[in-house]
C-alpha positions, 0 to 999 in steps of 0.5 A: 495506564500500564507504562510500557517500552516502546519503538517508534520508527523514526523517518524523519518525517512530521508523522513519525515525531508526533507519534513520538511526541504523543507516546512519550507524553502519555508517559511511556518509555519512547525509543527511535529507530531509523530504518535505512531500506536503501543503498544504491545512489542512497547520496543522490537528490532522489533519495538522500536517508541521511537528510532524514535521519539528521532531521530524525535525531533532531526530532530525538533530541528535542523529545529527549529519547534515544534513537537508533540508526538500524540498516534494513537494505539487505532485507529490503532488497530480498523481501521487497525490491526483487519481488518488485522487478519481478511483477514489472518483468511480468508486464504487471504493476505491483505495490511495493509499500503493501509488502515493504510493510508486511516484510520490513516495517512491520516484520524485521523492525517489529523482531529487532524492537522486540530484540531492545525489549520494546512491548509495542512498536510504533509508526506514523501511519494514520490508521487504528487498532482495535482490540477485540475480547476473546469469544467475540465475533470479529468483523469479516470473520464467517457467519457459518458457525458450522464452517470450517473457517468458523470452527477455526475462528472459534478456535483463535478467539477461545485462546485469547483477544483479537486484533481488527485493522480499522481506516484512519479518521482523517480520510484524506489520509487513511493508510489501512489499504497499504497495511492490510497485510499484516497479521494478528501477531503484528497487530496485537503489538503494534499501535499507530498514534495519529490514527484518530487524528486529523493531519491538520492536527498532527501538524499544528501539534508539531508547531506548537511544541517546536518539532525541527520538521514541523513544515517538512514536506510529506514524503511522496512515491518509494524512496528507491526511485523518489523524484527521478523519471520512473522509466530512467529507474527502471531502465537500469534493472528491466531489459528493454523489448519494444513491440507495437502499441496498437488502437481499438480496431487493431491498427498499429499506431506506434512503438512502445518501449517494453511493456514493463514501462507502462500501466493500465489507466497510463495517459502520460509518457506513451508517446503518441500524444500528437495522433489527434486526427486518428479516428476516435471511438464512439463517444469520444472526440478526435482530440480525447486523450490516449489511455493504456488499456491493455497488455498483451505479454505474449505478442508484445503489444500494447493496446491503447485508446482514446477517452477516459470512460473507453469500455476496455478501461472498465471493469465489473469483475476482478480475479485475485490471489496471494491473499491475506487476511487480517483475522487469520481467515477469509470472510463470508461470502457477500457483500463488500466493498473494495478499493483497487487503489489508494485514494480511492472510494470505497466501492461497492461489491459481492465478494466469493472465494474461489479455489487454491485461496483466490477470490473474486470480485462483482461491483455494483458500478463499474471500476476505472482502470483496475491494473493487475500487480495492485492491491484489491483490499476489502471493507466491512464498513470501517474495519480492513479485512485484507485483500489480494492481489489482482490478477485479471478480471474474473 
């Protein structure tokens, strides 16, 4: 083993310090970083860093490394937190942890370790790299040898080794569908420790050699907003503009507080819980639950309907754009599968590029509740090849 300086983002959390752990162990020289990608109300219960930087210098000490407190805030506003209010003032839903991990943990912290003089970086996500001998065919990569796109893949490998993005092995934690944006610059210098392991490992492993946050609960939901009302947070930045939420047959059933504070798929917080006795469609009963289904940005309706299964929360097709591709290049046109969201099954699909570098979607089954803003991320099998974001239904 070659031995080598490497960065580990440090959060304070068990993931991170296990990582450490295992680097260290194989005889690496570790070195913490503590990102601070927040400031506003940072001294508030929603989201304290300085509660997980003490639990991060704790987890330094005990592994005896050096650990650095380095201040992000500025760029994570610019790159993440403005694109974010953005797609909510668009009445979409965006994922602000797919970018925060294009923009910040894996582009400002990758530049600053590299300025430490690390060779590799390091995190705690549960999901694999896998390094692929130059002159060999990547997963996802095209299989028209005359394409231009091969021709341009030929190209990359001729100049050296590429890099695929592989899922997690514990699948109740694989974390590829947030990391599916990152480049093949990121990927050849960046490792992810706990990739082959389960949690349930990671976490006995951190008992057993007396890591501070061994029981630390699991971070959960963006740190800006954390356990605060999600409507309160976004109440400071988004002007409020209610209009009328209406039913199926386009009768108006109440009043929404402005698109932006909605989600399609939404069944809690529309305020029309107790309209039991309204008429159902067919196939659901007078008491099923109310679902967001629809936004009409232009007339400022909100259109819900009762029943999970409702046709209008259904979708065959997707459209997306503002893609990115791990091997540099879209893949072959064919068959696929995808995820619309995290935690989801893998589902079945015929991927087809479209113009100006969309692309578009058929599933074999129909998807719940498939929200523009949100990420549309493809598979071949166990290697993430990127993905977009969704646009609307093709």
């Amino acid at each position: 083993m070659v031995k080598q300086r490497i960065v580990v983002g440090l959060s304070g959390g068990v993931d991170s310090a296990v990582s450490a752990w295992l680097l260290k162990r194989a005889g690496h020289e570790v070195v913490g970083v503590f990102m601070k990608n927040w400031e506003d109300d940072d001294d508030s219960a929603y989201c304290a860093s300085n509660i997980d930087f003490v639990d991060a210098a704790a987890v330094a000490d005990v592994l005896g490394i050096e650990i650095e407190h380095v201040n992000f805030a500025a760029d994570y506003k610019d790159r993440v937190f403005a694109e974010f209010l953005r797609e909510y003032q668009a009445g979409r839903t965006p994922n602000p942890d797919v970018l925060c991990n294009a923009e910040i943990k894996f582009k400002a912290f990758l530049d600053h370790a590299m300025r430490l003089g690390a060779q590799k970086i390091a995190t705690g996500h549960y999901a694999r790299v896998r390094r692929v001998p130059a002159n060999t065919r990547m997963a996802g990569g095209p299989d028209d040898e005359s394409s231009a796109n091969a021709a341009d893949g030929a190209r990359r490998c001729e100049r050296g080794d590429s890099f695929q993005l592989l899922k997690g092995l514990d699948p109740l934690k694989d974390q590829s569908y947030f990391l599916h944006r990152l480049t093949q610059a990121q990927l050849a210098k960046t490792l992810f420790p706990l990739g082959e392991l389960p949690k349930t490992e990671v976490r006995r492993i951190a008992a057993e050699i007396g890591l501070p946050n061994a029981k630390k609960k699991d971070s959960t939901g963006i740190c800006f907003i954390g356990e605060r009302p999600f409507r309160e947070f976004l109440n400071r930045y988004l002007a409020n503009t209610p209009g009328p939420i209406r039913d199926d047959r386009g009768r108006t059933i109440g009043e929404h507080v402005g698109l932006s504070f909605y989600t399609l798929g939404q069944r809690k917080g529309i305020g029309i819980g107790g309209l039991k006795e309204r008429g159902a469609p067919r196939g659901a009963g007078a008491h099923a639950p109310w679902f967001v289904a629809r936004k009409d940005i232009a007339a400022n309706v909100l259109y819900v309907v009762q029943g999970h299964d409702h046709p209008w929360l259904l979708s065959d097709t997707l459209r997306a754009d503002d893609t990115s591709w791990v091997a540099g290049v879209a893949p072959a046109p064919g068959t696929l599968s995808a995820k619309t969201r995290y935690r989801q099954d893998d589902a079945a699909c015929t991927y087809a590029a479209q113009a100006g570098g969309a692309f578009a979607l058929r599933f074999d089954r129909p998807q719940w509740a498939v929200t523009p803003g949100q990420s549309a991320v493809l598979y071949d099998g166990e290697v993430c090849l990127g993905g977009g974001v969704i646009a609307g239904r093709a």
